[in-house]
N, C-alpha and C positions, 0 to 999 in steps of 0.2 A: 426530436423536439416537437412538441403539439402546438395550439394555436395561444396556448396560456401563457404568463409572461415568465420570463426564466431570466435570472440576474446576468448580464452581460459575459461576467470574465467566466462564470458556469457553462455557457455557450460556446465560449472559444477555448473553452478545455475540452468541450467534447465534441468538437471539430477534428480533434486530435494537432492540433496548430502545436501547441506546448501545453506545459501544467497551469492549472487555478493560479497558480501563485506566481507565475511568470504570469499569465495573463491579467492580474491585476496591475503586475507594473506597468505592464504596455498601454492598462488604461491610464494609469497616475502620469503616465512619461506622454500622454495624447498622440498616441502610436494607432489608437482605433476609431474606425468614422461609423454612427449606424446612422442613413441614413443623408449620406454626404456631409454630416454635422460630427465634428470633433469631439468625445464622450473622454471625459475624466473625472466622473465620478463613479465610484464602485458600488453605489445599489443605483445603478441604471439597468430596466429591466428590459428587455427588447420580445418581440414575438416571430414566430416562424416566418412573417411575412417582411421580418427587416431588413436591409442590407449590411450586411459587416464589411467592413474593409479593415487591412490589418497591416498600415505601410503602402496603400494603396493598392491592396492584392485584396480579390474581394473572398469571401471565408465559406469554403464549401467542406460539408462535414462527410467523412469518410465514418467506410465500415470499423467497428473496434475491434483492436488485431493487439495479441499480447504473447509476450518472447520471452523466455530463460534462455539466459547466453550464459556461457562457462566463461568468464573473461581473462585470459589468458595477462600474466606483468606486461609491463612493456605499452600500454594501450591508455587513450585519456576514455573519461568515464564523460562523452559529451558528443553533439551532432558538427560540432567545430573545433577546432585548434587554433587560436593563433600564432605560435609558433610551427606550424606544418607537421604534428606529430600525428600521427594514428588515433582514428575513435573506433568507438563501437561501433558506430553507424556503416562500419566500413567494412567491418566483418558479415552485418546483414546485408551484403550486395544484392544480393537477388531479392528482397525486401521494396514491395511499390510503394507502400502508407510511411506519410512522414513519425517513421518513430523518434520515442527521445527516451534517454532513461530513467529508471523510477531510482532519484536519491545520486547516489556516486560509491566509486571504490576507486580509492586513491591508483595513480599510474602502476605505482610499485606494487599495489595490494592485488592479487587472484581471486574469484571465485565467481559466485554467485550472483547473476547480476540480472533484473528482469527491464524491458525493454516495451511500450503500449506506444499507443497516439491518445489514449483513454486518459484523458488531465483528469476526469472525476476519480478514478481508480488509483490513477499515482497519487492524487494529494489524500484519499483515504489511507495509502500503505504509511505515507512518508510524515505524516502529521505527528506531533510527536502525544499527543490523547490518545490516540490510538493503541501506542504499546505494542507496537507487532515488536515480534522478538528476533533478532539475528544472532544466527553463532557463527564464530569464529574461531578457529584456527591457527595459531601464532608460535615460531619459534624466536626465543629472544637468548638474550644474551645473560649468563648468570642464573642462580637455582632460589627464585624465589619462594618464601615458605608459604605455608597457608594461611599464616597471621598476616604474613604481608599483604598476599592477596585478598581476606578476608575485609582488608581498607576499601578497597573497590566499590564493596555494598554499598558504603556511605557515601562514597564520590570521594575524588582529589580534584584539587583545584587546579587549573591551567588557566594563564590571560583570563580571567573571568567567569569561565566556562565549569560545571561540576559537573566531572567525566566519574560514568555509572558505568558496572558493568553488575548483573542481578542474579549471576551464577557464575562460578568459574570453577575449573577441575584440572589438576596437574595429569599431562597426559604420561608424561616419562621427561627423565632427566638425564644426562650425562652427563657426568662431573669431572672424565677426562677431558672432555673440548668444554667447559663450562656454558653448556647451555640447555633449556629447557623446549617441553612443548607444552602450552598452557592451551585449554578451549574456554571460550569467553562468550557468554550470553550477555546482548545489549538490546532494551528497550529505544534507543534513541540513536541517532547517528551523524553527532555533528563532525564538521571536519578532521579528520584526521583520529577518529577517536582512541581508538587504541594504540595509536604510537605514540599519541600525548600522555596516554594514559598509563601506559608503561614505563613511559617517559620518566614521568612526577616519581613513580615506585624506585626507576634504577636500572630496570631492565627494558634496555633498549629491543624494538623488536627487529629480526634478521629478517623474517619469512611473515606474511600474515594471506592470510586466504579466507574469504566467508564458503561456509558450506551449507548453511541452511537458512531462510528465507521464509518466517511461518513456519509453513507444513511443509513449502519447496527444499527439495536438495537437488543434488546434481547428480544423484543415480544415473548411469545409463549416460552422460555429457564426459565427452573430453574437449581442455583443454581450445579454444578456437571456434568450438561448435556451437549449434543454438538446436531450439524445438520451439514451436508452438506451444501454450498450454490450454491443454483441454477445459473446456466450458465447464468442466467439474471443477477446477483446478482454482477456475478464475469465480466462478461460485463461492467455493472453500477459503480463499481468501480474502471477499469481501466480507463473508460473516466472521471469520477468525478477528477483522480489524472492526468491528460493529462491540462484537464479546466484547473486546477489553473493554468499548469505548465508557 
């Protein structure tokens, strides 16, 4: 950060603290001091020379560090639990910068899962303007047709929500255990997407795993493990989510 004014919750995203958008609440909830003075408004602009405090911990910004983890079922997609289940954060043991996740994949859901302190970077990926595109992976229950799934394109409606998915392709079918393998490209990623989405159609899903991320896959990742990604990598993905925008 220079000596120019940079809007507050912009600041405490790229501290690596958490995302823009958690750090806005923090301002709205008066969780942040600049200044020894309580700041709850969100175009408050601070400069290099200000003091942050964040719950009374004062906000020192860390080098940007950004992670592809395979995320194995079993695992919450978060830096806490409250009920004492396993995160992510847990598998990056030997990890020093406070990371957090970029987005979620449900307990039950596998794959692809990238992991910064970079709050400017995840709320570029996770914005829904953006249009990064994620594929997925899914065996469900039952042989849906292509008309069926061609409903998708338009959305179905769940609680409020018009769950999209913007490509989909039947991978294989077996019709002695009545069940499918469907790959599902989604623009967007609110809760639960695809199992609601399945849902609404009939076909509940058994199995679901993300495998691509952008331009990321999990080439070369098993199951538990992580990598750094290369400054090309993190490059390629800020301009992939700029394109759509």
């Amino acid at each position: 950060m220079t000596n120019s004014l940079e809007r507050l919750q912009k600041v405490i995203a790229q501290s690596g603290v958490t995302s823009r958008r958690k750090a806005e609440q923090l301002i709205i909830d008066g969780k942040v001091k600049v200044n020894g003075k309580t700041i709850t408004e969100l175009g408050t602009k601070v400069t290099q020379g200000d003091q942050i405090e964040i719950d009374g911990v004062p906000l020192e910004k860390e080098e940007p560090v950004y992670y592809m983890l395979y995320k194995p079922r079993g695992v919450i997609s978060s830096v806490k639990d409250d009920k004492g289940r396993k995160v992510v954060t847990e598998i990056l043991g030997d990890i020093q910068e406070r990371v957090f996740p970029v987005g979620r994949l449900d307990y039950d859901t596998s794959g692809l899962l990238l992991l910064t302190n970079d709050g400017e970077f995840a709320n570029l990926l996770m914005h829904p303007k953006y249009q990064m595109e994620k594929v997925y992976v899914t065996k469900v229950k039952g042989l849906p047709t292509k008309k069926e799934l061609g409903l998708l394109r338009k959305g179905v409606r769940d609680e409020g929500d018009l769950l999209k998915a913007v490509r989909y392709d039947i991978l294989s079918t077996d019709k002695n255990k009545n069940t499918s393998i469907i790959q599902l490209t989604l623009q967007e990623g609110k809760n639960k997407h695809v199992r609601r989405m399945m849902d609404k159609l009939g076909y509940p899903v058994i199995k679901l795993k993300r495998e691509k991320y952008g331009m990321l896959t999990l080439e070369g990742l098993q199951p538990g493990k992580y990598r750094p990604l290369t400054p090309k990598e993190v490059k390629q993905m800020r301009n992939l989510a700029l394109e759509n925008c």
